[in-house]
C-alpha positions in Angstrom: 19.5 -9.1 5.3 20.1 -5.3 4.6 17.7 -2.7 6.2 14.3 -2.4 4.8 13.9 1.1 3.3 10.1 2.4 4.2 10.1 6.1 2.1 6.6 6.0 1.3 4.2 6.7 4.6 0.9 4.7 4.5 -0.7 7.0 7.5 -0.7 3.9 9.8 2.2 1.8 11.0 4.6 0.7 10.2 5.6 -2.4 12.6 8.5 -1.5 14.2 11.9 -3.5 13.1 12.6 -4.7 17.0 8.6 -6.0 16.8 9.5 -7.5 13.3 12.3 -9.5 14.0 9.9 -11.4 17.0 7.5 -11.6 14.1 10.0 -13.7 11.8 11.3 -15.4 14.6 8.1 -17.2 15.4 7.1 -17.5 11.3 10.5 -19.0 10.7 10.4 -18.7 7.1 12.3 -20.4 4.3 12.4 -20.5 0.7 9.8 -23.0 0.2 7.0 -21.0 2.0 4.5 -19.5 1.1 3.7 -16.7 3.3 0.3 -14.8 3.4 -0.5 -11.2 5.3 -3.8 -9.7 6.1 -3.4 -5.6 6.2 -0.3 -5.2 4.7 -0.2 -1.5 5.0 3.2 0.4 4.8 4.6 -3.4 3.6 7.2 -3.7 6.3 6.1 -7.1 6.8 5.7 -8.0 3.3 9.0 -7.0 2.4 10.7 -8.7 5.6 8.7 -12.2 4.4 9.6 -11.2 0.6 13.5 -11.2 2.0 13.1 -15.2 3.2 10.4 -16.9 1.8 9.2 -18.3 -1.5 6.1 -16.7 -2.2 3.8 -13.9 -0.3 0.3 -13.2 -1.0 -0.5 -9.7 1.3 -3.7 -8.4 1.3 -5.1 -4.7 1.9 -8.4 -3.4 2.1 -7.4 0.3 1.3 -6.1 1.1 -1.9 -4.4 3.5 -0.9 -2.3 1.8 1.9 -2.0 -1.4 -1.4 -0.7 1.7 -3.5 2.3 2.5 -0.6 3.1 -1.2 0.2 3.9 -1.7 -3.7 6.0 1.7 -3.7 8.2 0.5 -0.7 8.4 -3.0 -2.3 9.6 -1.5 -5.3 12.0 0.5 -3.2 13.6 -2.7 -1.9 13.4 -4.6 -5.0 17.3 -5.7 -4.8 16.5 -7.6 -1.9 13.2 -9.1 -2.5 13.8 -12.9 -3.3 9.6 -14.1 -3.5 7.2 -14.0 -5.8 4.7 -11.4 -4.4 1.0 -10.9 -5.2 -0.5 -7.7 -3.8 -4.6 -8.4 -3.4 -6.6 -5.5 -2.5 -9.3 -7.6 -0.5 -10.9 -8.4 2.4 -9.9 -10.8 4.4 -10.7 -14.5 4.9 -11.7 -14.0 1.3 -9.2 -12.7 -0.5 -6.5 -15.5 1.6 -5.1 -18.4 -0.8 -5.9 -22.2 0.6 -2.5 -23.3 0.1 -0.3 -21.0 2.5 1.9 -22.5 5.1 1.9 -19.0 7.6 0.2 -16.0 7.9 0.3 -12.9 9.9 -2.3 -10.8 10.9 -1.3 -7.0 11.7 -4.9 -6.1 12.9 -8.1 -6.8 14.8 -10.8 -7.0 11.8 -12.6 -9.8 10.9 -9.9 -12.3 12.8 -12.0 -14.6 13.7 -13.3 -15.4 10.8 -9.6 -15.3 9.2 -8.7 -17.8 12.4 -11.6 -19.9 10.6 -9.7 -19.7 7.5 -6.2 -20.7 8.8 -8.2 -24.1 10.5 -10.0 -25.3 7.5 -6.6 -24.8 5.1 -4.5 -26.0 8.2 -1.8 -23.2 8.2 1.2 -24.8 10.1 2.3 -20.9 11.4 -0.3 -18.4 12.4 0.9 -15.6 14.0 -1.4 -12.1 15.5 0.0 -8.9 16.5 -2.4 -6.5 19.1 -1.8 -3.5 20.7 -5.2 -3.4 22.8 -5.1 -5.4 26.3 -8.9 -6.2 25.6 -8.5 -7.3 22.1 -6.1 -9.5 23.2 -7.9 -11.4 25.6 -10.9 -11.7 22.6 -8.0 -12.8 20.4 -6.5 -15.0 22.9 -10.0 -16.6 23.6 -10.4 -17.2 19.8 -6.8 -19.1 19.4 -8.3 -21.3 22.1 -11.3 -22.0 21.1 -9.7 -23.2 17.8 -7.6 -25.3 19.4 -4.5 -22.6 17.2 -2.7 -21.0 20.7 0.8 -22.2 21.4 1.9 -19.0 23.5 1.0 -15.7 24.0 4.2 -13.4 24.1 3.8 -9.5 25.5 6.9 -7.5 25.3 7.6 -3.5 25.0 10.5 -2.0 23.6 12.1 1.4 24.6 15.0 3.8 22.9 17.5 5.8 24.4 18.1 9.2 24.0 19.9 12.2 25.6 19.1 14.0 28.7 21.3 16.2 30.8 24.5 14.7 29.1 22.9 11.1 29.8 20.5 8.5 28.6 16.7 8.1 28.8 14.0 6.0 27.5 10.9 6.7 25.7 8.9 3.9 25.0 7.0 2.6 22.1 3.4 0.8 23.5 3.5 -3.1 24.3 2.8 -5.4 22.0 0.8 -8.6 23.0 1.8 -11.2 20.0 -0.6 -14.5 19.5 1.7 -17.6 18.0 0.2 -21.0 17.2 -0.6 -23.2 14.2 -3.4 -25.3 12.9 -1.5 -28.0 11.3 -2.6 -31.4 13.3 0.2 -33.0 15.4 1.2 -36.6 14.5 3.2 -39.0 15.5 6.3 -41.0 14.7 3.6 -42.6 12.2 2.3 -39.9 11.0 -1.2 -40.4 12.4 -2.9 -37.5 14.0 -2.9 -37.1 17.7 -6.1 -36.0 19.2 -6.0 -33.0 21.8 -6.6 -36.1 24.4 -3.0 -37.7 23.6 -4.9 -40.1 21.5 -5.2 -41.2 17.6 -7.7 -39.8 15.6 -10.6 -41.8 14.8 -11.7 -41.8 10.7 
């Protein structure tokens, strides 16, 4: 995949391409997906997911940040195979019922967006967080929804010169929340309860 040209600045963001290749790594998308973001912001994201899968819906609250995530699709248009749909909404209710994963880039209204992915059974749900506390609410949430696979917390730093030899700065962790809400099954293809079991209808 080429590089993913960002020229227009939404004020906030964007994920960082190390932190973006994690993200697609865990959402493992392919061209029959259909991929759905909450706070799409500079489109970084959007644009990554437009590069694999078969269709993105990414919402946006703020106009203005919807406004720059079109300008920088636009700006990577020869290497955008999806159909896209920019929403400017709110999230859980601007999501579509029928996507198979979905990011989150913030904190707001999660919960309620967790809610979302359980009822429509998204099989890759994937949360990004910057805050240690928010974390462990966020982490509580995936748990109490039965969604929480792993929780993965990694930090990246970049060289640079000092005194004719290398230093670090680095960029601030990143605790990333991975699981799914599709039901497990068996060989069969009946559902296993969280006790091992089948799934009494």
């Amino acid at each position: 995949m080429p590089p993913i040209a960002l020229p227009h600045d939404a004020k906030a963001g964007p994920t960082k391409s190390e932190v973006r290749a994690v993200v697609g790594s865990k959402l493992a998308l392919g061209p029959d997906d259909h991929f759905a973001e909450v706070g799409s912001c500079t489109g970084a994201v959007t644009i990554d997911a437009a590069q694999r899968a078969g269709r993105v819906t990414a919402l946006e609250r703020k106009p203005e940040r919807l406004e720059t995530t079109e300008k920088n699709l636009a700006a990577n248009e020869a290497s955008v195979r999806a159909d896209v749909e920019l929403r400017n909404a709110e999230a859980p209710e601007g999501l579509p019922d029928d996507a198979d994963a979905l990011f989150l880039g913030g904190s707001r209204n999660f919960e309620a967006v967790l809610d979302h992915a359980v009822e429509t059974e998204i099989d890759r749900v994937v949360m990004n967080v910057s805050r240690l506390e928010v974390a462990g609410e966020a982490t509580a949430a995936f748990r109490e929804r039965d969604l929480l696979e792993e929780v993965v917390q990694f930090q990246v730093s970049h060289g640079y010169e000092l005194a004719g030899a290398t230093s670090f700065d680095s960029d601030n962790p990143v605790y990333m929340l991975v699981g799914s809400a599709t039901p497990e099954t068996d060989e069969n293809g009946d559902e296993i309860a969280a006790d091992g079991g089948e799934v009494d209808r």
